[in-house]
C-alpha positions as CSV (number, residue, x, y, z in Angstrom):
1,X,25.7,62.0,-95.1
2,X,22.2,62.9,-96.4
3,X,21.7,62.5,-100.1
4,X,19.5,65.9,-100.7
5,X,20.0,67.5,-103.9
6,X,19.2,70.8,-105.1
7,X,15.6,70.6,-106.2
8,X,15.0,68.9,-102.7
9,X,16.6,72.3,-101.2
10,X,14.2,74.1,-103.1
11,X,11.3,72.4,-101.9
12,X,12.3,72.2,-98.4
13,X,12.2,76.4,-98.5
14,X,9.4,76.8,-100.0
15,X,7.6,75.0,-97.6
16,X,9.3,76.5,-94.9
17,X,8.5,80.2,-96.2
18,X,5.1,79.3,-96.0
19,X,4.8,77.5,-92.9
20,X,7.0,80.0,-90.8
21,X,6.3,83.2,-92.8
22,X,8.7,85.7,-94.2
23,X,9.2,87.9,-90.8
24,X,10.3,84.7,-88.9
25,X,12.1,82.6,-91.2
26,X,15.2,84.2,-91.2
27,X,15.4,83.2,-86.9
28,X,14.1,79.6,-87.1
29,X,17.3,79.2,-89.9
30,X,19.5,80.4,-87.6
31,X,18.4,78.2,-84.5
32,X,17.6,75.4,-86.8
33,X,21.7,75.8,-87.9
34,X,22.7,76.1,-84.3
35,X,20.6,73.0,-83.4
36,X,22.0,71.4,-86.2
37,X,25.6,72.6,-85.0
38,X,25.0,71.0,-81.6
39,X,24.4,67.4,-82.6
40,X,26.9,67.6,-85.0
41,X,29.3,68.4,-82.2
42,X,28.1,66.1,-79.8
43,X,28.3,63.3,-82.2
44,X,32.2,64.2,-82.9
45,X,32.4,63.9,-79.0
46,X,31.1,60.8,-79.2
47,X,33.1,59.5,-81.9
48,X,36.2,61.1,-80.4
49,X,35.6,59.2,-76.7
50,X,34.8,56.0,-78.6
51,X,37.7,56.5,-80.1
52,X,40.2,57.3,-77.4
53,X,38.6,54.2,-75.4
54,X,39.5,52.3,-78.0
55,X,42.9,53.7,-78.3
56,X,43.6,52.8,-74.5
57,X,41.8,49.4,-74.7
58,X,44.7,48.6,-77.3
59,X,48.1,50.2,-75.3
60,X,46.5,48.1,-71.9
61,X,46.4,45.0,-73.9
62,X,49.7,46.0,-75.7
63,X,50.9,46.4,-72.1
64,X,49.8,43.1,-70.6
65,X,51.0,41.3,-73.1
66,X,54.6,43.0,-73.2
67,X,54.5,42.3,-69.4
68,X,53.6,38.5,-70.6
69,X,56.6,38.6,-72.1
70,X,58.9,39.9,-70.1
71,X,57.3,37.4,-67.3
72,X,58.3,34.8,-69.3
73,X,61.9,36.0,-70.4
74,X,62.6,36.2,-66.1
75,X,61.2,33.0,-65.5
76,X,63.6,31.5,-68.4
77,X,66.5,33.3,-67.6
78,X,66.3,32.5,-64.0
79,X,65.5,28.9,-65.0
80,X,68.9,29.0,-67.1
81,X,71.0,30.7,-64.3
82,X,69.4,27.7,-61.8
83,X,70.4,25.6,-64.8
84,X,74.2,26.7,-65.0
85,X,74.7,26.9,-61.1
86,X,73.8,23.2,-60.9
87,X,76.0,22.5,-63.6
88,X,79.2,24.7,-62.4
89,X,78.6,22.6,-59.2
90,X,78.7,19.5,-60.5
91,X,81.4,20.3,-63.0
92,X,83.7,22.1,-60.3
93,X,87.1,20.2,-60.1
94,X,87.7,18.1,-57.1
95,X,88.5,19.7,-53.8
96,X,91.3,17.4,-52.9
97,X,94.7,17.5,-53.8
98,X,95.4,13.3,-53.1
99,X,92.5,13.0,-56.3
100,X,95.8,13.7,-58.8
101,X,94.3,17.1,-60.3
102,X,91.9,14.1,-62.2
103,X,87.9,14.6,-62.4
104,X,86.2,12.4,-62.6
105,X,83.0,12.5,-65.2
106,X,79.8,12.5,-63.4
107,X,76.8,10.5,-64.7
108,X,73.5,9.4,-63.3
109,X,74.9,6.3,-62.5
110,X,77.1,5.7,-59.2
111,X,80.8,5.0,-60.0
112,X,82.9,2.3,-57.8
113,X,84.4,4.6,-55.8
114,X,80.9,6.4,-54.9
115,X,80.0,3.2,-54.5
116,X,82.7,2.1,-52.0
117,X,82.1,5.3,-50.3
118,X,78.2,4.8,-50.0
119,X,79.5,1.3,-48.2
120,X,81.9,2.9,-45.5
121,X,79.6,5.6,-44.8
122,X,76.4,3.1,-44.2
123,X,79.3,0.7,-42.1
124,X,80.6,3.7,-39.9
125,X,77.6,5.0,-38.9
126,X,76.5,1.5,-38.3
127,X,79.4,1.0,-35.5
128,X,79.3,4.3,-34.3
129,X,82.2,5.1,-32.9
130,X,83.1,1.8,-31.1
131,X,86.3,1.4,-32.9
132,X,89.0,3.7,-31.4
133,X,91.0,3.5,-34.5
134,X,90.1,4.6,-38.0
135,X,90.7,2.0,-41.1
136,X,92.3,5.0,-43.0
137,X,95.6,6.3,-41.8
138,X,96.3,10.3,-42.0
139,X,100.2,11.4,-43.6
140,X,100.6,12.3,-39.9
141,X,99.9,8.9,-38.5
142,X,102.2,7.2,-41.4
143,X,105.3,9.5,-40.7
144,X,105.0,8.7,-37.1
């Protein structure tokens, strides 16, 4: 802290013996020590509350950043579950039982029979119910 040797020490009394006088000099030590005492403390306070500000500044960014994280981790593992949902559903088998047990494999492009199926839905909804007979007979209506 200070660099003050012996002979310094020895200086520092003497003067101090003859400023203060022998009666009082043993009393100005002793408040000069508690004086000295004080600072010293509040300077370790100081140091201490620099310190432990520090310390929380760190474990709040430490916290944000794990929370960053973990942010991120939901928002990919709920992209991933959208992900897999979409592709269960479009991967599901077919519904119907006249299809053969066959899937198809779906692609970005339409197939024939989407295609066909696209046409018939645009041409019944474009009649609309005028013709009393459908162009596809049921099981029922071929047994009959």
């Amino acid at each position: 802290m200070l660099d003050i040797g012996f002979a310094e020490l020895l200086v520092i009394s003497a003067v101090a013996l003859f400023v203060v006088g022998p009666e009082r000099l043993p009393s100005a030590i002793r408040s000069i020590s508690l004086w000295l005492g004080r600072v010293r403390r509040s300077f370790e306070e100081i140091k201490s509350d620099v310190s432990r500000e520090l310390h929380n500044e760190e474990v709040m960014r430490a916290l944000k950043e794990s929370r960053d994280e973990v942010q991120d981790l939901t928002d990919i593992s709920s992209a991933i579950s959208l992900t897999d949902s979409s592709e269960k559903n479009v991967m599901s088998p077919p519904q119907n039982e006249a299809d053969g047990g066959l899937a198809e494999v779906k692609s970005d492009t339409p197939s024939a029979s989407q295609a066909n199926a696209n046409e018939m839905a645009t041409d019944s909804t474009a009649t609309n119910s005028t013709a009393t007979e459908s162009p596809v007979e049921s099981p029922a209506e071929r047994g009959a």
